[in-house]
VOBA-1610 file (N, C-alpha, C; in pm, whole numbers, padded with zeros to 5 digits, always signed):
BEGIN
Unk+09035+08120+10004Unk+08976+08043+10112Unk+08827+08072+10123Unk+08757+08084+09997Unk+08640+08107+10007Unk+08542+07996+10083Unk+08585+07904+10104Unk+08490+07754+10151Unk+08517+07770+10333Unk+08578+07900+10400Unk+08587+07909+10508Unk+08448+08023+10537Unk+08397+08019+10604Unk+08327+08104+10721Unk+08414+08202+10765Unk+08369+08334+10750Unk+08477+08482+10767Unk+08484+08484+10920Unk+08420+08387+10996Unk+08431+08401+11152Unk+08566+08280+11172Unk+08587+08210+11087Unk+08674+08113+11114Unk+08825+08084+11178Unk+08881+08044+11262Unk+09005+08164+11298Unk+09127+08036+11286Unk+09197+08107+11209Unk+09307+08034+11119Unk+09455+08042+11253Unk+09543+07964+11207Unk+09654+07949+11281Unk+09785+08045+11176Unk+09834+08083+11275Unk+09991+08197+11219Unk+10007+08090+11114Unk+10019+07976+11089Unk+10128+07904+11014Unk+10036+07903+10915Unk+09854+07864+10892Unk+09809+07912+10784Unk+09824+08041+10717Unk+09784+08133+10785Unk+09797+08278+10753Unk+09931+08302+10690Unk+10073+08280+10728Unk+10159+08312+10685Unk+10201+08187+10555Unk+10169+08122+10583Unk+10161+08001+10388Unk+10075+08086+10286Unk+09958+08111+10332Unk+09824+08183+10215Unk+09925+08338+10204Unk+10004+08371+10292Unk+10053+08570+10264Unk+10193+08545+10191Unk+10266+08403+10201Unk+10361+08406+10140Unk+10447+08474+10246Unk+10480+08424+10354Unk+10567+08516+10449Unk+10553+08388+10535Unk+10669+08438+10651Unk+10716+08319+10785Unk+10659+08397+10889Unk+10612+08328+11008Unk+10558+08319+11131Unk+10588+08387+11171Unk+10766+08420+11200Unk+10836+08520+11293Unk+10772+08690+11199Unk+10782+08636+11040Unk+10697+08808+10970Unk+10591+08842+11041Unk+10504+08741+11066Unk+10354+08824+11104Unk+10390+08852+11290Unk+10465+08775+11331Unk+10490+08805+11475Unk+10521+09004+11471Unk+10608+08963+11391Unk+10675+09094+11357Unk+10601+09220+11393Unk+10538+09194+11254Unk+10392+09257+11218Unk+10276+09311+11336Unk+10230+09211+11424Unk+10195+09227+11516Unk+10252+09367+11626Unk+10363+09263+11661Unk+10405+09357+11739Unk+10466+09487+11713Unk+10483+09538+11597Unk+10589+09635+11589Unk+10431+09735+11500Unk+10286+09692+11489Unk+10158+09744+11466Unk+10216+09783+11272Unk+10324+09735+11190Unk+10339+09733+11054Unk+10207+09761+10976Unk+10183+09654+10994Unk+10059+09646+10899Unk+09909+09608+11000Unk+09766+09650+10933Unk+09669+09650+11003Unk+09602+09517+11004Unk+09679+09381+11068Unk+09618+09276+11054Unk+09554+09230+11197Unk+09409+09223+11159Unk+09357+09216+11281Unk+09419+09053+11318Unk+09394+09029+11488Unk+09399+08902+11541Unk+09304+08859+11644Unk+09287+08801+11701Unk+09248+08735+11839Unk+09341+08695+11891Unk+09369+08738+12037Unk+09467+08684+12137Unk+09362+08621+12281Unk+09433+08489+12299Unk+09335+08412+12373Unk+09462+08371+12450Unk+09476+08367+12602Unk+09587+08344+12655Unk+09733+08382+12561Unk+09765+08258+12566Unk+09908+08303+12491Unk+09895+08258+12346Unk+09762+08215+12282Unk+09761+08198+12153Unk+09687+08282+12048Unk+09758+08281+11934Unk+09754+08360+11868Unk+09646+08316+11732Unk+09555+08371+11709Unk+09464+08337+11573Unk+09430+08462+11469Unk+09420+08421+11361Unk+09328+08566+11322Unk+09211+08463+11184Unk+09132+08574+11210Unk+08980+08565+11162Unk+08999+08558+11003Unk+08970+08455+10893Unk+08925+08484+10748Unk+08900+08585+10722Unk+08828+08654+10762Unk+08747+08737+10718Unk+08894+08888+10712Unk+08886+08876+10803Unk+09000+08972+10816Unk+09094+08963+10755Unk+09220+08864+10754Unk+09309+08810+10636Unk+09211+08843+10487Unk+09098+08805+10459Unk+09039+08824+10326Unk+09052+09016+10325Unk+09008+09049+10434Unk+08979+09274+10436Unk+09135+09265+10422Unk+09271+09222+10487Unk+09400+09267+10465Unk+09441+09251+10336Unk+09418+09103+10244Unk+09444+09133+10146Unk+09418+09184+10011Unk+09247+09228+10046Unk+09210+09300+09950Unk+09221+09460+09959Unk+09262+09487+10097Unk+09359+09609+10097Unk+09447+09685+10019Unk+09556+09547+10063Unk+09656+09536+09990Unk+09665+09551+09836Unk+09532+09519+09734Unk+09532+09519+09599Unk+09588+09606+09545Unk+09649+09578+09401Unk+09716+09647+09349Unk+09651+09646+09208Unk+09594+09744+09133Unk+09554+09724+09011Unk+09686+09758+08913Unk+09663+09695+08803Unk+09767+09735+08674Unk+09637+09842+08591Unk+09692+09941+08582Unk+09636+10017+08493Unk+09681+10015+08369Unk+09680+09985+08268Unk+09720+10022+08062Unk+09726+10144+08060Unk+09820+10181+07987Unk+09867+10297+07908Unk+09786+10343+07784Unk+09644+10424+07807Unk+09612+10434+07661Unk+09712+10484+07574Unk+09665+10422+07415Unk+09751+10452+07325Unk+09669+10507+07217
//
């Protein structure tokens, strides 16, 4: 989602399509503090920031290291 602005604030149902997971996961998530995904809470709605989804999943990275031989 590079063509977004890291201030941009996405909806649960984007966020959880781009993470590969369902709505009720990141609810989850949220509430039970799982994982460190920041949000914005504005009354009763729920957003979180590009920028942040971009810091969670480059967190998350996983390198493959080779086996020298």
């Amino acid at each position: 989602m590079s063509n977004l602005n890291q201030n941009t604030l996405l909806k649960p149902k984007q966020v959880a399509e781009r993470l590969g997971v369902s709505i009720t996961t990141l609810a989850t998530w949220r509430c039970t503090k799982r994982y460190p995904l920041a949000y914005v809470k504005v009354g009763r709605l729920v957003r979180f920031r590009a920028g942040d989804v971009d810091a969670f999943e480059i967190a998350r990275l996983q390198e493959v290291v080779a086996n020298d031989r």
